[in-house]
N, C-alpha and C positions, 0 to 999 in steps of 0.2 A: 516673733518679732513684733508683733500686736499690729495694730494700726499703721500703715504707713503711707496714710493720706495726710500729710503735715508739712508743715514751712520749713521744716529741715530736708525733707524728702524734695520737695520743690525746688528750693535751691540748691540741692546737689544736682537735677537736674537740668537746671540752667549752668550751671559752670560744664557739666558735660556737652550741653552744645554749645556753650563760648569755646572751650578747647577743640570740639568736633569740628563746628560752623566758621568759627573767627567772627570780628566784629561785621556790623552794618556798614556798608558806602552810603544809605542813608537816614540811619537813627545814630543815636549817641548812648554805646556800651556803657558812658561810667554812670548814667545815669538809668538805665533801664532798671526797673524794678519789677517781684511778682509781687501780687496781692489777691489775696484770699475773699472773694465777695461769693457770698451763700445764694443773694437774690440774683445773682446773672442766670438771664432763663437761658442757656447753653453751658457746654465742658467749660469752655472760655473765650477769652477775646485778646487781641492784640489792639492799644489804645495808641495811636500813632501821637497824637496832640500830648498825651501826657507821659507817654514813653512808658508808657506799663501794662502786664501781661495780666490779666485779669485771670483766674480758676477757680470755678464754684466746686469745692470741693467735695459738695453732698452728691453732685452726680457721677462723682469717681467712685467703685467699688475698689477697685486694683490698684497697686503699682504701675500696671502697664498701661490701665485705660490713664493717668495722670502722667506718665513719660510720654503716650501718644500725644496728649495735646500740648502740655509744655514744647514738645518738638515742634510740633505744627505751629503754635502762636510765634515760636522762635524764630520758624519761617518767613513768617510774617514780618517779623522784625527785619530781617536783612531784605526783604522785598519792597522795594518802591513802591509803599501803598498807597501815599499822600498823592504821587503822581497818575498811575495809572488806575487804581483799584475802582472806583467808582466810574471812571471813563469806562471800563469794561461794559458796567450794566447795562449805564447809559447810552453810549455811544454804540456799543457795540452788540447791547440786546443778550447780554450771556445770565444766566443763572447761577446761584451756589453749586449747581453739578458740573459745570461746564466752563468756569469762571479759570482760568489760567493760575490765578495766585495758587487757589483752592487745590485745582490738581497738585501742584506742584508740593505745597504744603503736605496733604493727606498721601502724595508717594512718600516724600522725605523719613515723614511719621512711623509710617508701615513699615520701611525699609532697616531704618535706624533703630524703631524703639528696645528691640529684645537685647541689644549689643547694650542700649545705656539704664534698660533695667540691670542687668549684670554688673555694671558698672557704678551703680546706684547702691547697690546691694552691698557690695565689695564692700562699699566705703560706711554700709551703716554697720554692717557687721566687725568692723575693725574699730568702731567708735564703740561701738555694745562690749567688744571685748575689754577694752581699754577700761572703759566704768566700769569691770564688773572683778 
């Protein structure tokens, strides 16, 4: 199936956690977008101000390491980050390991990803058929 670290591959996996997860109490679904940025030094980011999921794609090898984080940044999205997220550090002294979003996020991740690779998959494979 060649490569399937691509903008097609990304936004099937964002409509599988729109379907999975449902919308944000506080972001704005019609507006959320992914975008492909090479120089983000991580997997990715969730940009709350601009409503959009950042994935450097060169540090995905897999399907699954790019559904892992798509899931996770997705997390992120339906999580009140604007509100709490840096109160955590700040106020409350926690780290990237120990940070409540984070947990919450990297269970989500782990738990869900193999079900919406499958489900990713399904659907490129019925596109590949259709073209060919």
């Amino acid at each position: 199936m060649g490569c399937l670290i691509t903008k097609k591959s990304a936004n099937l996996i964002l409509n599988w956690c729109i379907n999975r997860y449902g919308p944000s109490m506080h972001n704005d679904l019609e507006t959320l977008l992914i975008k492909f940025r090479s120089r983000l030094p991580f997997y990715g980011e969730y940009d709350s101000e601009d409503n959009v999921i950042y994935i450097n794609p060169t540090r995905h090898g897999t399907l699954i390491e790019l559904v892992n984080t798509i899931i996770h940044e997705y997390t992120h999205f339906k999580q009140n980050i604007d509100g709490m997220y840096t109160k955590y550090y700040d106020r409350y002294g926690r780290t990237y390991e120990n940070h409540p979003h984070e947990i919450t996020a990297h269970r989500t991740a782990d738990r869900d990803q193999k079900e919406a690779r499958r489900w990713v998959l399904q659907r490129l494979r019925k596109k590949l058929k259709k073209n060919n």
